[in-house]
C-alpha positions as CSV (number, residue, x, y, z in Angstrom):
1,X,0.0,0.0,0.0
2,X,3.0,2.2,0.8
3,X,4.2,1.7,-2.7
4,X,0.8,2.4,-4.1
5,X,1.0,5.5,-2.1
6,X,4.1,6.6,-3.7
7,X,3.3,6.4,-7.2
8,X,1.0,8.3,-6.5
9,X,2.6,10.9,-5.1
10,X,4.9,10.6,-7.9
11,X,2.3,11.0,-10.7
12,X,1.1,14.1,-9.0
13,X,4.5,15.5,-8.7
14,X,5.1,14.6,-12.3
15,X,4.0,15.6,-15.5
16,X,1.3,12.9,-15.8
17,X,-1.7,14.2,-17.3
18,X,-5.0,15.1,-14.5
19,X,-6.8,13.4,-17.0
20,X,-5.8,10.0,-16.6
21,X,-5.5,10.2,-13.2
22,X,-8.7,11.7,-12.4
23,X,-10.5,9.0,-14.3
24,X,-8.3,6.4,-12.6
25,X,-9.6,7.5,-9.7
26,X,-13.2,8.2,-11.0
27,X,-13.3,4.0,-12.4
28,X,-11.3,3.0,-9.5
29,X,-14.4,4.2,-7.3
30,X,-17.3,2.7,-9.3
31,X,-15.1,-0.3,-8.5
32,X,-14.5,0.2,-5.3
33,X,-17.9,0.5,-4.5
34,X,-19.2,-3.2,-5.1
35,X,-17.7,-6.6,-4.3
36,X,-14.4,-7.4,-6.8
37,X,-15.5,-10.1,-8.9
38,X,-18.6,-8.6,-10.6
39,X,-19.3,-9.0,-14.1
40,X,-19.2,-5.1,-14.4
41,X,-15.8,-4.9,-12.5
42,X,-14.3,-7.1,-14.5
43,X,-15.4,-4.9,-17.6
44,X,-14.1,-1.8,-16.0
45,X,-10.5,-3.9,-14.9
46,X,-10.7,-5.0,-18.7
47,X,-11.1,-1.0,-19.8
48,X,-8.9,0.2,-17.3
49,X,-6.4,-2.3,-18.8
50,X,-6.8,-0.9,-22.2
51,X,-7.0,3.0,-22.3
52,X,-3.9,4.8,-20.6
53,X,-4.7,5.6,-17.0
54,X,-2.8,6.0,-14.0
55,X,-2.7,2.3,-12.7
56,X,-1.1,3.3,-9.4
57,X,-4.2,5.5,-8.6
58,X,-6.2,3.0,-9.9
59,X,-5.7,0.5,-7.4
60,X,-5.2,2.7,-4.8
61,X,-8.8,4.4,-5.6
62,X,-9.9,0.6,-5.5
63,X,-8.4,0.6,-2.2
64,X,-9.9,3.3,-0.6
65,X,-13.3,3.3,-2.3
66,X,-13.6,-0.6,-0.8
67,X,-12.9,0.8,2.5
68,X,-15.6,3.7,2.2
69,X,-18.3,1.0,1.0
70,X,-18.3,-0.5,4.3
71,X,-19.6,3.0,6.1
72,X,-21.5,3.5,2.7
73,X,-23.5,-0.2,2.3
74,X,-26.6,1.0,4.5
75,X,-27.2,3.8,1.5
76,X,-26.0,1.1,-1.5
77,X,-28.7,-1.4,0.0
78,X,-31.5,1.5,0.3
79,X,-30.2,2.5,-3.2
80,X,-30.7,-1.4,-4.6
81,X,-33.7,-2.0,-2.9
82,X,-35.8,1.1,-4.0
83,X,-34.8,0.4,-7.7
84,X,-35.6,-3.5,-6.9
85,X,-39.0,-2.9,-5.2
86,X,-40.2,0.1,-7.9
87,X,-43.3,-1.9,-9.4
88,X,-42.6,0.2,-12.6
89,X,-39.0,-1.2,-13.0
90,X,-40.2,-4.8,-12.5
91,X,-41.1,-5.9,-15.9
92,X,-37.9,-5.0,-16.9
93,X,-36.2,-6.5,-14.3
94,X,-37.5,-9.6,-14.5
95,X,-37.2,-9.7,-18.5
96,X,-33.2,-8.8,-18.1
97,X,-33.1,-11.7,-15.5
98,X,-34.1,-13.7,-18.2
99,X,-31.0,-13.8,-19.9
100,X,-27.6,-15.5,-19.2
101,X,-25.4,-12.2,-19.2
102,X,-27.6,-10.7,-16.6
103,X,-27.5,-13.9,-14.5
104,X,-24.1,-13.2,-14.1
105,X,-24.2,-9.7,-13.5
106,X,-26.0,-10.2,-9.9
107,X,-28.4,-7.3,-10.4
108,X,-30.9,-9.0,-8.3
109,X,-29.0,-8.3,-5.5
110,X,-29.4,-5.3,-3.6
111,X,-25.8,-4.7,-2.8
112,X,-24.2,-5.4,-6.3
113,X,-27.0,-3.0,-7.9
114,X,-27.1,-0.2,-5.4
115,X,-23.4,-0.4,-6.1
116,X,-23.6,-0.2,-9.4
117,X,-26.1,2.5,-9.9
118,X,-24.4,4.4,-7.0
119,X,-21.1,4.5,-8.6
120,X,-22.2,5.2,-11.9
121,X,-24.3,8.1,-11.2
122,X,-21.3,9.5,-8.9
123,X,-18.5,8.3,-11.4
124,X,-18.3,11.9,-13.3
125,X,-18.4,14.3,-10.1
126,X,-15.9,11.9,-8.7
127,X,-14.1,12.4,-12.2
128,X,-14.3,16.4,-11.5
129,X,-13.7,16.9,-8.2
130,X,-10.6,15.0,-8.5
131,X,-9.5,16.5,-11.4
132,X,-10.1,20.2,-9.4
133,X,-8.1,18.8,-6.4
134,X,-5.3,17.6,-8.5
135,X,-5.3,21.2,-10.1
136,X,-5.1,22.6,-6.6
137,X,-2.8,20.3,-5.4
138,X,-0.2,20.5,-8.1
139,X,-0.9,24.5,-8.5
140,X,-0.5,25.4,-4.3
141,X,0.9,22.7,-2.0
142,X,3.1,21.3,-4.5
143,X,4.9,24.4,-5.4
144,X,4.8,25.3,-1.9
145,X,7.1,22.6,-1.2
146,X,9.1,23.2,-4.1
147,X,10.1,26.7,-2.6
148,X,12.2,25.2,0.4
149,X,15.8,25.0,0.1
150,X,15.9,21.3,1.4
151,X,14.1,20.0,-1.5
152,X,16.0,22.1,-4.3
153,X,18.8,20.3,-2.6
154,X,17.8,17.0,-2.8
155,X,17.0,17.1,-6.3
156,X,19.9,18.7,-7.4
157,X,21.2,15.7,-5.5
158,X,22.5,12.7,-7.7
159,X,20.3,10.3,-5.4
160,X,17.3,12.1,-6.4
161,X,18.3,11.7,-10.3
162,X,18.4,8.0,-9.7
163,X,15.3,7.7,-8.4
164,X,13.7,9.7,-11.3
165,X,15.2,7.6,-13.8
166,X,14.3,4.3,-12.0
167,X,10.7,5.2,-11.6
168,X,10.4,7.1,-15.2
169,X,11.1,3.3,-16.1
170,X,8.4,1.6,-14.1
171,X,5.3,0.1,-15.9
172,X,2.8,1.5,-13.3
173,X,3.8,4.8,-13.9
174,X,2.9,5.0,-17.2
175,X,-0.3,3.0,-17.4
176,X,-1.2,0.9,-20.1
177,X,-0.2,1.0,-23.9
């Protein structure tokens, strides 16, 4: 986790873009949200895998998010109940049951669908206000830092050059293809 924690620190210090980590962050809670092995995580995992995000603040979103869903299950739960109990939705419901691909999805469970719906309606203002607080953070408390003599020092060190050329060359750094 520590190491998951460094990268990234390191992609906010670097030049990655606040793109890619702000939807790395944005994915990383919709799966966060909802038990691992769920046919719609494994799509998002799959997705994640093939558009260039920050994988580092992937998992570590995944982390943290899974964490949060524990104080947040009582609202997921009201969430998939109301949509499950809606006597309007339940035609459709039980149509979608119907097939195999939605068998595997779990959506008749309260949980996996509150989940779901929760994290997809939240996804894009978790996209934005990440993407604000990476702004902030790389435009105040990062230059802050920058203006103390300490750390002028030690990356004028040749320690410090190391270390940028070691994890310039590390696959979760730059995310995938």
């Amino acid at each position: 986790m520590l190491t998951l924690l460094a990268k990234l620190f390191h992609a906010l210090n670097s030049d990655s873009s606040i793109r890619q980590i702000a939807l790395a962050i944005a994915l990383g809670f919709v799966v966060g949200l909802s038990p691992i092995l769920t046919l719609h995580n494994i799509v998002i995992i799959f997705f994640v895998l093939l558009i260039r995000v920050h994988l580092g603040s992937f998992m570590l979103a995944v982390g943290i998010f899974s964490g949060m869903s524990y104080l947040l299950s009582p609202v997921i739960v009201l969430v998939g109940e109301s949509l499950l109990t809606q006597p309007a939705l339940t035609d459709f419901f039980t149509s979608i049951y119907q097939l195999s691909l939605f068998k595997l999805a779990h959506w008749h469970h309260t949980y996996i669908l509150g989940a779901f719906v929760l994290g997809l309606v939240l996804c894009v203002p978790v996209y934005f206000i990440s993407k604000v607080l990476i702004e902030k953070y790389r435009l105040h408390i990062m230059t802050f830092f920058e203006k103390f003599r300490i750390v002028q020092a030690l990356k004028a060190s040749k320690f410090y050059r190391l270390y940028s050329s070691f994890s310039s060359d590390s696959s979760l750094s730059k995310g995938a293809l």
